[in-house]
N, C-alpha and C positions, 0 to 999 in steps of 0.2 A: 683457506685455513692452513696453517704451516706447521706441520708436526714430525718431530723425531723418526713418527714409522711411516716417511714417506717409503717408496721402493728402494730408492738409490741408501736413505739410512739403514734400512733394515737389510739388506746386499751386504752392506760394509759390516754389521755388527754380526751376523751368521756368520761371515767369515770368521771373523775373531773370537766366536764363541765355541766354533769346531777348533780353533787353535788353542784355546783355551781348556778344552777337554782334555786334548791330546798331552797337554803343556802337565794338564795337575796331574797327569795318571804318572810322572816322570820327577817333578820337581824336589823331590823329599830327598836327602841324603843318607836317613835310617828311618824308615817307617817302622811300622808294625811287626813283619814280616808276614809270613803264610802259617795258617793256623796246622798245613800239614808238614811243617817243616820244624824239629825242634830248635828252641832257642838257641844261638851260639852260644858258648862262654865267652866272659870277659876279653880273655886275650884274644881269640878270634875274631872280635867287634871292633877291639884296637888294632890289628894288624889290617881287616879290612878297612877300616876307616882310615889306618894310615896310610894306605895304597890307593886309595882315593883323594885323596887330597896332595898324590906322590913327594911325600915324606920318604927320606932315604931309610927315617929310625922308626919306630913305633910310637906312635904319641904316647902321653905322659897322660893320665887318666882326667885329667883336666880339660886338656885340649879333644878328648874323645866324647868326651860329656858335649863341650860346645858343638862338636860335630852333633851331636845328638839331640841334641836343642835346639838346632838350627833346623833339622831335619824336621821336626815335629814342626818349629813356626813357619815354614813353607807350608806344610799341612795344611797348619791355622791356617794360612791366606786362602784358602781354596773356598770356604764356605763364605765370606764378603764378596770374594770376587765373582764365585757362583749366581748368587743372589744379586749380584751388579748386573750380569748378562742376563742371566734368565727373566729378569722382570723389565729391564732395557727390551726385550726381543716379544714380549709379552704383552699383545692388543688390548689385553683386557685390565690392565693394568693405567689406569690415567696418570698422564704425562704429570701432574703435580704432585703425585703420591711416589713417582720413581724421581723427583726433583726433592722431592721431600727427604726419600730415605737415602739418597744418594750421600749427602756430607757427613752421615752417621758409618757407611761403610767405608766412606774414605778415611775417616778418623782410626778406625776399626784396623784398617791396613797397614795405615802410617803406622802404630802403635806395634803392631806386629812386626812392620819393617827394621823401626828402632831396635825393635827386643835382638835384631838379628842382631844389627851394627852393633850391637853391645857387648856382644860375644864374641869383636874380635880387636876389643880394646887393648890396653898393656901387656905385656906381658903372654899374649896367645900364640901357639907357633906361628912361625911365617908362612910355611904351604897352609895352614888352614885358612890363616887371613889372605892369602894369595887367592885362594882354590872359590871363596863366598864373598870377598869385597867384592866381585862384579856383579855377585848376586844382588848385593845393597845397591850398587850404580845401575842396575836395570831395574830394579822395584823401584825403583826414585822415579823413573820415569816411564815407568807404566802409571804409578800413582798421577802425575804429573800430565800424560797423557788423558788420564780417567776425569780428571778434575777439569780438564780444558772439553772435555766430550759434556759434560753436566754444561759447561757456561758454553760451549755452543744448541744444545738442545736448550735450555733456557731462554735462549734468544730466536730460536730455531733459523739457524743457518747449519745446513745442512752438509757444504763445502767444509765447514771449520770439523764437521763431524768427523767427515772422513779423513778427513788430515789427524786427527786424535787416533782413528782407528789405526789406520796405517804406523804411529806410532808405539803404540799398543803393540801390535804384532811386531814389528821389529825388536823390541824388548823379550817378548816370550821368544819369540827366533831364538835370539841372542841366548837364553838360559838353556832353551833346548839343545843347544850347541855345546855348554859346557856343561849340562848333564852328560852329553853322550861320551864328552872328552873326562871324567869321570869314571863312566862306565869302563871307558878302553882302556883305562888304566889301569883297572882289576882285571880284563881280561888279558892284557900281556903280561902282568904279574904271576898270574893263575892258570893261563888255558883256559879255553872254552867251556870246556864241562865244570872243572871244578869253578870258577867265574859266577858260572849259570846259579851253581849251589848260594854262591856266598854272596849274588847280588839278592836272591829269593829272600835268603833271610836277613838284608838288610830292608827289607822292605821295596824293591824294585822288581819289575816286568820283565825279566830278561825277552823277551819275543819282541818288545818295542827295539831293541835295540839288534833284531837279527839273531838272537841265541837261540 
């Protein structure tokens, strides 16, 4: 019988689901913050958010909102993509019922993805649309990746699995890479301590990234 959770699939999907982990606790551009942290004002969300996306000027409140929306629908993706691994990785879960709900999250994603690409249509600075179009070219193919993982366990070859996996991860790589180049770029704006402050309340880990 030829199923998804032989060893060698379920090898390959652990992996990507601890990359996965690591990836969401990072991907957001302005989260929530920290509930012990107070809010910034306005202009210190634009100057961080300018500095992030290394703007020479301060965004124009436009372009700091998109930063701010973009940040939230990276958020969004995290609960599809969650709910993709966790039940992919999960025995108890029959292979038709993760075949079933698989094209509902991928829809779910896409939609998500679009909402980003949308935010750096006419008119948006160019470091922002610089700083997140490669955001939209690595969700393209993660999605892309995910979707070729459903039509190999479908047919269960197992090979085509891990060639989907492997592409997966190279996409999260890729984001987690320019999150960090992000990150470094409030921290040579700022110093390390004041950095640490103004990534906290943008919604980011400073300790993922050594602070």
């Amino acid at each position: 019988m030829r199923s998804r959770r032989s060893r060698r699939a379920r090898h390959g999907a652990n992996v990507a689901f601890v990359l996965l982990l690591l990836a969401l606790a990072c991907l957001a551009g302005c989260g929530s913050g920290n509930a012990e942290v107070a809010a910034p004002g306005a202009d210190t969300v634009a100057r961080t958010a300018s500095v992030m996306v290394g703007s020479d000027d301060v965004l124009v409140p436009a372009d700091v909102t998109a930063v701010n929306v973009i940040g939230l629908d990276l958020v969004t993706l995290a609960t599809p993509l969650r709910t993709w691994w966790a039940t992919f990785n999960d025995a108890d879960v029959p292979e038709a019922t993760w075949l079933a709900q698989a094209p509902q999250l991928l829809d779910a994603m896409r939609t998500t993805v679009t909402h980003i690409a949308d935010q750096l249509g006419p008119g948006r600075d160019p470091a922002v649309r610089a700083t997140f179009a490669p955001y939209v070219q690595q969700w393209s193919l993660v999605l892309t990746a995910l979707d070729s993982m459903r039509t190999a366990v479908s047919v269960g070859n197992v090979d085509a699995q891990h060639v989907a996996t492997d592409a997966y991860n190279a996409a999260i790589n890729a984001m987690k890479r320019y999150d960090a180049q992000r990150v470094g770029r409030v921290v040579d704006h700022y110093g390390r301590d004041e950095a640490k402050r103004a990534l906290v309340a943008q919604g980011f880990d400073p300790s993922r990234y050594g602070l």
